[in-house]
C-alpha positions as CSV (number, residue, x, y, z in Angstrom):
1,X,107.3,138.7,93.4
2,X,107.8,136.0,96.2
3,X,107.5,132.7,95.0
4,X,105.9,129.9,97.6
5,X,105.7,126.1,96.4
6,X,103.3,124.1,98.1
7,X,104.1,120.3,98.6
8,X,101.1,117.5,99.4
9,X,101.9,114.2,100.2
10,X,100.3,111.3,98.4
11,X,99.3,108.4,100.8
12,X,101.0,105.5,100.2
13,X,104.0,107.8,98.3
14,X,105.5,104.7,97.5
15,X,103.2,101.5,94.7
16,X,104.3,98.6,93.1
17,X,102.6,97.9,89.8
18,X,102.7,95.1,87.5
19,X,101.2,94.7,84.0
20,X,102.2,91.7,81.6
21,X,106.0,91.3,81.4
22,X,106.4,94.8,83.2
23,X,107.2,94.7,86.5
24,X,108.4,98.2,88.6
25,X,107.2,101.1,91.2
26,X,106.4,104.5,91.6
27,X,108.3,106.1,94.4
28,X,108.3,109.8,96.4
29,X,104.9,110.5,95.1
30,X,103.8,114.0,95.8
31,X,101.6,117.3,94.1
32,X,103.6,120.2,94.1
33,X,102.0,123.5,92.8
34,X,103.4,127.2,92.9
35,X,101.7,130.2,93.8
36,X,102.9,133.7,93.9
37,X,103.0,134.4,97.9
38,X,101.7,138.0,97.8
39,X,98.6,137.7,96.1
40,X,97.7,133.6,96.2
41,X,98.0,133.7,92.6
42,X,98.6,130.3,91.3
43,X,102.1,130.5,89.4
44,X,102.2,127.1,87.9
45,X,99.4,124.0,87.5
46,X,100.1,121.2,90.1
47,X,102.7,118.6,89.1
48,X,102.5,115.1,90.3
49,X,106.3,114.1,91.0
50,X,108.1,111.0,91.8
51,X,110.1,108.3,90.3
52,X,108.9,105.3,88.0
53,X,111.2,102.4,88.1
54,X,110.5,99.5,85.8
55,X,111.7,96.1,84.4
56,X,111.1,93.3,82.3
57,X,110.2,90.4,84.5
58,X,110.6,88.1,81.7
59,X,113.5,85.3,81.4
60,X,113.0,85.4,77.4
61,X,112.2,88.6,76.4
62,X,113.0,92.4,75.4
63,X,110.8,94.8,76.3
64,X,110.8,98.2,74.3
65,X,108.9,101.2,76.3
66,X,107.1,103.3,73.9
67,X,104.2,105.8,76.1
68,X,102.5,105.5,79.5
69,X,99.7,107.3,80.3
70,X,98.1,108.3,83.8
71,X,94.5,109.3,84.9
72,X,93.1,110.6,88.1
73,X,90.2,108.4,89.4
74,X,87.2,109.6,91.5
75,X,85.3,108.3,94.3
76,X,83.1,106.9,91.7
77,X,86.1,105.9,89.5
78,X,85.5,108.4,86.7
79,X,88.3,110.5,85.3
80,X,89.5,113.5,86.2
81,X,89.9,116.1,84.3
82,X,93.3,118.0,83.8
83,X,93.1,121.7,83.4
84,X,92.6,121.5,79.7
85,X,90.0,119.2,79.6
86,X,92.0,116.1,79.2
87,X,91.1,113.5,81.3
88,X,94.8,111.5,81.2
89,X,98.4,112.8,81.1
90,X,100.8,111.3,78.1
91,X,104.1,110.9,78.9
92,X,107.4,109.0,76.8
93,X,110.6,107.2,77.5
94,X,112.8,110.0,76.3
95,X,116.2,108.8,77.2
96,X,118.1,107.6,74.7
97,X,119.2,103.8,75.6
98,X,116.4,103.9,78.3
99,X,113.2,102.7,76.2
100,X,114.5,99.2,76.3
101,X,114.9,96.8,78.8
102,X,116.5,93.6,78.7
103,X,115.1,90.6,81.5
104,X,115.9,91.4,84.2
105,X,117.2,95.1,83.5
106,X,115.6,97.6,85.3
107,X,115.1,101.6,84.1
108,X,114.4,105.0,86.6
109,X,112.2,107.8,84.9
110,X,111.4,110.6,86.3
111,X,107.4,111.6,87.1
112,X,106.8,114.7,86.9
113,X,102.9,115.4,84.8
114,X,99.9,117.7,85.2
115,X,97.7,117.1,87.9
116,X,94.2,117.8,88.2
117,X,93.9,121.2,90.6
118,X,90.2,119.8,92.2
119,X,91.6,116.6,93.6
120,X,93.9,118.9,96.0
121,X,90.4,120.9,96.7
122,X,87.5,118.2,96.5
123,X,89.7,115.8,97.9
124,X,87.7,113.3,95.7
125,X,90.9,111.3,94.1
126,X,91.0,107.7,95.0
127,X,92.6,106.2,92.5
128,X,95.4,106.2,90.1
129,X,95.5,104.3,87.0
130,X,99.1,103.9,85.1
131,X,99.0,102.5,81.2
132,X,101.8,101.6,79.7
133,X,102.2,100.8,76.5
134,X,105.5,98.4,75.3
135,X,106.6,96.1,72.5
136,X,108.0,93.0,73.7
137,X,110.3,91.3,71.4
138,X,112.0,87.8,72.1
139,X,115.5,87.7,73.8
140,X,117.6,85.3,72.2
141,X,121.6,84.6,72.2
142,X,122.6,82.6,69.3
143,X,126.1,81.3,68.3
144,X,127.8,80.8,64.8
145,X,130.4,78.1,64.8
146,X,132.4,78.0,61.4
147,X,135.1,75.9,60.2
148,X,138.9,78.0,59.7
149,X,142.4,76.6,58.5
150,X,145.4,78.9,58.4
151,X,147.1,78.1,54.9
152,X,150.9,77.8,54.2
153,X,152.8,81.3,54.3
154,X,153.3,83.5,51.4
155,X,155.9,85.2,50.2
156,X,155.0,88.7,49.7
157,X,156.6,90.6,46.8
C-alpha cells in the first residue's frame, strides 16, 4: 500500500493575531491529508499544520495559557463542521514550562488539528477564528530587606 500525502497551501500561510495581553502568529499554515495512492482511499482526515508563536505583550503581567480553540468560517461566516460533527478543534498547552509566559516572553507550539475535508472541496472557507483562553496574573518583583549582626565567636566544645 503506497502512501501519497497531499499538501494545500493556505493564502496568507503566515497571520498575526492579537487578543488582550496576547500578542503572537501563526506561521507555515498548510492542510495536509493522506490517501492511499492505489485506490484514492483517504488514509488520514486533513490536518491543518503550522506553528503558533505567542507572548505576553504586557509590562506587568503573567500570562498562564490554558486552551485555544479554532473554527473554520464560511463565506457566510458560519462554522464548519469537522468530520465528527464538531464545529471547532480544542487544543492545550502541553509542554511542561510552556503554559506560562512572562512579559515579554514569547512560546512556539506546534499546530497541527483536524480540518474540515469540504473546505479543500467547496472551497467555501474564508475565515479562521483562533480563541484562546488564558489567566493573567500580575508580575511583580518584590524585595525583603532585614536587619543582620554577626555576634562574638563561640567556643565550641
Amino acid at each position: 500500500m503506497a502512501l501519497e500525502g497531499t499538501t494545500y497551501a493556505v493564502t496568507p500561510a503566515a497571520v498575526e493575531v492579537h487578543a488582550g495581553i496576547i500578542a503572537g502568529e501563526i506561521t507555515g499554515m498548510r492542510v495536509v491529508q493522506r490517501l492511499e495512492r492505489s485506490s484514492d482511499r483517504l488514509i488520514s482526515t486533513p490536518r491543518l499544520m503550522g506553528a503558533l508563536r505567542l507572548w505576553s505583550s504586557s509590562e506587568t503581567h503573567s500570562v498562564r495559557l490554558v486552551v485555544a480553540k479554532i473554527q473554520y468560517l464560511d463565506d457566510q461566516w458560519r462554522p464548519m463542521e469537522l468530520e465528527d460533527s464538531r464545529i471547532e478543534e480544542t487544543f492545550r498547552f502541553a509542554t511542561y514550562g510552556s503554559e506560562w509566559l512572562d512579559p515579554g516572553q514569547k512560546a512556539i507550539h506546534a499546530l497541527n488539528v483536524a480540518f474540515p475535508a469540504d473546505a479543500l472541496t467547496a472551497r467555501k472557507l474564508t475565515r479562521l477564528r483562533l480563541e484562546i483562553g488564558y489567566v493573567s496574573s500580575p508580575y511583580r518583583e518584590e524585595m525583603f530587606s532585614f536587619g543582620v549582626s554577626i555576634g562574638n565567636p563561640q567556643d565550641e566544645r
